[in-house]
N, C-alpha and C positions, 0 to 999 in steps of 0.2 A: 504494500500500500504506500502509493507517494506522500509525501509530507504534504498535509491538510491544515487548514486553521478553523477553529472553534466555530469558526463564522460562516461556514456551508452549514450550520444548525439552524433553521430560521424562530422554532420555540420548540418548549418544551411543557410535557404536561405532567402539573401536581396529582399525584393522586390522593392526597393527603391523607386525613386519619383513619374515616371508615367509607365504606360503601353504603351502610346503612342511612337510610333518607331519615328515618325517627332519630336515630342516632346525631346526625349531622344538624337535625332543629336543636335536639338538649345541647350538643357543642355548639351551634353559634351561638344559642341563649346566653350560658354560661360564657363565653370568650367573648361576646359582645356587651356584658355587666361588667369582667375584669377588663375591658379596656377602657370601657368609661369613666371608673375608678382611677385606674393608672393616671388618665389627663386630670382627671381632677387633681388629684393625692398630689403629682407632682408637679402640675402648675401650679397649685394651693402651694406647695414647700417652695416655690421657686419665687412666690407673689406676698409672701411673708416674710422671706428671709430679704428680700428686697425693700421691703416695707417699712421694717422695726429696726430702726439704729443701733439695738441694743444686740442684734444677729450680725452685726456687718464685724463678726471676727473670722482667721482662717480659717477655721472648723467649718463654719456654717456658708465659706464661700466655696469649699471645695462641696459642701453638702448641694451647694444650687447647684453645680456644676453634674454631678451624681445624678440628683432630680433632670437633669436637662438631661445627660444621656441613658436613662432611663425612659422617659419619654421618648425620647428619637428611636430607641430599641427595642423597642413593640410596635413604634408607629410603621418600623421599615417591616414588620413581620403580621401584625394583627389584621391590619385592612386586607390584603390578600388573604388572609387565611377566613377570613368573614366573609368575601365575598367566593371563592369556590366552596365555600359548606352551605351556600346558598343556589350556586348554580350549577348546572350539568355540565357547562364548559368547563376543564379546569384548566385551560390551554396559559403557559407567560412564554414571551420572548425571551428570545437567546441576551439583548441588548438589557433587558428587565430584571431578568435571571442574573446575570452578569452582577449589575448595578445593587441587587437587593444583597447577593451577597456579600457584594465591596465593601458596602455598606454596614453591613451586617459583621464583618470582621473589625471595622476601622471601628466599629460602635465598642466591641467585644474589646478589643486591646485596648482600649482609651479607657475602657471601666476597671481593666485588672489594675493598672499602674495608678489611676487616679483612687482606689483603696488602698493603696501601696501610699502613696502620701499623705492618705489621711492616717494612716498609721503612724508615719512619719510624725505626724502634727500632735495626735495626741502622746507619741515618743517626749517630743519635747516641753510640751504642757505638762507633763506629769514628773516627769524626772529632771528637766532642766526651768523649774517656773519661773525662776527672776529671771534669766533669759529668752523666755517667749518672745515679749513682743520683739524684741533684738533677732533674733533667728529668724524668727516668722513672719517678715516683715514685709509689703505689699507686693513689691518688685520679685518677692524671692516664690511669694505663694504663685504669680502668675506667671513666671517662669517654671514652676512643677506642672501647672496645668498645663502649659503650653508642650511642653513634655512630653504627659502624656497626651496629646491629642495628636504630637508629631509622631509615637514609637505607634502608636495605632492606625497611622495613617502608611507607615511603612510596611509595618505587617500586611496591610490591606494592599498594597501594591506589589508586595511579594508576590501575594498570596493570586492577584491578578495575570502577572506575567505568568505563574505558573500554570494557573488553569486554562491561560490562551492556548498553551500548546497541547491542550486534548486533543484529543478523536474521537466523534459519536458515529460509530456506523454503525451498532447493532441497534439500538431503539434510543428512542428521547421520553423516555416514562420514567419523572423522577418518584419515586417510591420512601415521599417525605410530605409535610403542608409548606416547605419552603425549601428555596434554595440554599441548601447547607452542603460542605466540604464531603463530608463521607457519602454523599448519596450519589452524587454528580462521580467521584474516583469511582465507586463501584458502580457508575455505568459506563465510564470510558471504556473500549477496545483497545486504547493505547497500554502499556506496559508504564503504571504509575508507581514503580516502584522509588524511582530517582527524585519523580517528583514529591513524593509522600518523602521523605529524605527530607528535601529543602525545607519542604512546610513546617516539617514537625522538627527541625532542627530551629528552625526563625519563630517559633512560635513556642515551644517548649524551651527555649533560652529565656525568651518575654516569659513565662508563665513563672518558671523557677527562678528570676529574678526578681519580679513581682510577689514572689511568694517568700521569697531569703528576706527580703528585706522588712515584709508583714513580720514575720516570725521574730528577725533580730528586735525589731519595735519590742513587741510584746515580753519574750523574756526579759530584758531591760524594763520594761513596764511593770511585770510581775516583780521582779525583785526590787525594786526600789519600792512596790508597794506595802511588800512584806517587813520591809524593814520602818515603815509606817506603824507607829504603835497607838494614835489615836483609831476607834474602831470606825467613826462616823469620816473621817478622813477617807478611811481602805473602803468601806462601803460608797462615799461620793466617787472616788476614782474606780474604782468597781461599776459602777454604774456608766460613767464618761464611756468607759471601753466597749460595753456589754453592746450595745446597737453595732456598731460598726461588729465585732467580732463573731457576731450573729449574719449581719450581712453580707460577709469575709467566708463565712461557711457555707453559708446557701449558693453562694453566684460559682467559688472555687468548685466545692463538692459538685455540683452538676456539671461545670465544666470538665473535669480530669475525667471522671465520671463515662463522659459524652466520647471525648477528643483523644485520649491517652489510648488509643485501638487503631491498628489500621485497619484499611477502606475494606476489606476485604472477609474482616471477621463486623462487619455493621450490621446491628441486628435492632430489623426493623420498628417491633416492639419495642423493648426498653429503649432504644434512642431516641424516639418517638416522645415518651412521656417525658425523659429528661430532656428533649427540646420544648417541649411547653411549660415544663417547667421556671427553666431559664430565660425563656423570650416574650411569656409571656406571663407569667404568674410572678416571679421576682421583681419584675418591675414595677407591678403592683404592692408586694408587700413591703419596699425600701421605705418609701416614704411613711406605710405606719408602722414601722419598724423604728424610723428615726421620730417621729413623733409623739405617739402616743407612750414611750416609754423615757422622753425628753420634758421635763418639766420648763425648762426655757420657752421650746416650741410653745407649749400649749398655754405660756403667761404673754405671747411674740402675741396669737392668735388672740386671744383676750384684747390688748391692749389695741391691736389695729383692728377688731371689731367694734370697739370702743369709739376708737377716728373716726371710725365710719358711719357710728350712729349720732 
């Protein structure tokens, strides 16, 4: 077979979760409540922490930033997946496909690393407090961000050049609700072993970097706690950690989860659920994750319902 480019594919069709038409009304019902939710929850956290003077520290700038790409990470996954459980077509373009993924990676790598500095943050809030504001200072928060939106955007470009050079000549049925890595390698005819290489060497470097770095945070976090001998102290910074560390475990565990397999052992089922998990259901419970167990938030939301009446 002569060397081909991705782009003699002109679309490709979702088959998504079930076949079942009863089935597929209870999942749009359900994933059309969790996404309405999502926009709420996280423009609500993005529209508060913007609001209340007494939010505009890094903590809660890197939390709008979280809320924002949360948002955009259901947005690129949910409206498709709503409207083929509604219709008999489940046809997307190869240009669609392409784009939902990019997107979908650049979204994915910009949230590991941007947990990675909010670990970093509360690293330094809790172990080094006289020098917060010094360390954490506006130039330096906005350069992490920028960071990570840049190692996400790399990833996502990798992750492009790679997948240009498939080959679809046995079928274009992806056997997923979206265009995800493992579904598209295990329909290539091409020999994706070199490429599964690249992916998983530029993308498991990001994850275990992202992950060394959560982890060095926290040990240093815990030890300096323990050596804390007021109780209500250990329990306030107890409390600081618990959201994010919670957050930290839902988005990573589905991740490794998902992606630590190659394309070849992908098993329909369980990837299945651990992608709706992650793309669609975590993006939902972040924001009442950081919220409702946030005494800030909910005195933030008081006060600017307050303005407003």
């Amino acid at each position: 077979m002569g060397r081909r480019n991705i782009t003699h594919v002109s679309d490709f069709i979702l088959m998504g979760l079930t076949d079942s038409e009863e089935i597929q009304l209870v999942l749009f019902t359900l994933f059309l409540l969790i996404y309405l939710i999502t926009v709420l929850g996280n423009v609500g956290m993005i529209l508060i922490i913007r609001l209340d003077p007494q939010l505009h520290t890094p903590m809660y700038f890197f939390l709008s930033h979280l809320s924002f790409l949360d948002l955009s990470y259901s947005s690129v996954i949910a409206p498709k997946t709503l409207d083929n459980l509604l219709t008999s077509t489940k046809n997307i373009s190869y240009l669609n496909c392409f784009i939902q993924m990019s997107c979908f990676i650049f979204l994915g790598g910009t949230e590991c690393f941007l947990l990675s500095s909010m670990a970093y943050d509360r690293y330094v809030a809790i172990c080094n407090p006289l020098h917060y504001p010094i360390v954490m200072y506006t130039r330096r928060c906005c350069s992490l961000v920028f960071g990570c939106y840049l190692i996400g955007f790399m990833d996502s470009f990798v992750n492009g050049l790679c997948m240009s050079r498939l080959h679809f000549c046995k079928s274009n049925i992806i056997f997923h609700f979206f265009c995800d890595l493992p579904p598209i390698l295990a329909l290539s005819c091409t020999d994706t072993h070199a490429i599964e290489i690249i992916i998983s060497t530029f993308a498991g470097s990001s994850l275990v970097l992202s992950l060394i770095t959560i982890a060095v945070s926290y040990v240093s976090i815990l030890s300096t706690i323990l050596k804390v001998t007021s109780t209500s102290s250990k329990q306030k910074a107890f409390s600081t950690c618990a959201s994010h560390l919670l957050g930290v475990t839902l988005f990573y565990g589905t991740m490794i989860f998902t992606y630590l397999e190659p394309s070849k052992s992908y098993s329909l089922g369980k990837d299945q659920v651990a992608s709706v998990f992650y793309t669609i259901v975590i993006p939902m419970l972040n924001p009442l994750i950081y919220s409702l167990r946030n005494k800030e938030v909910k005195n933030a939301v008081s006060r600017v319902m307050q303005k407003i009446k």
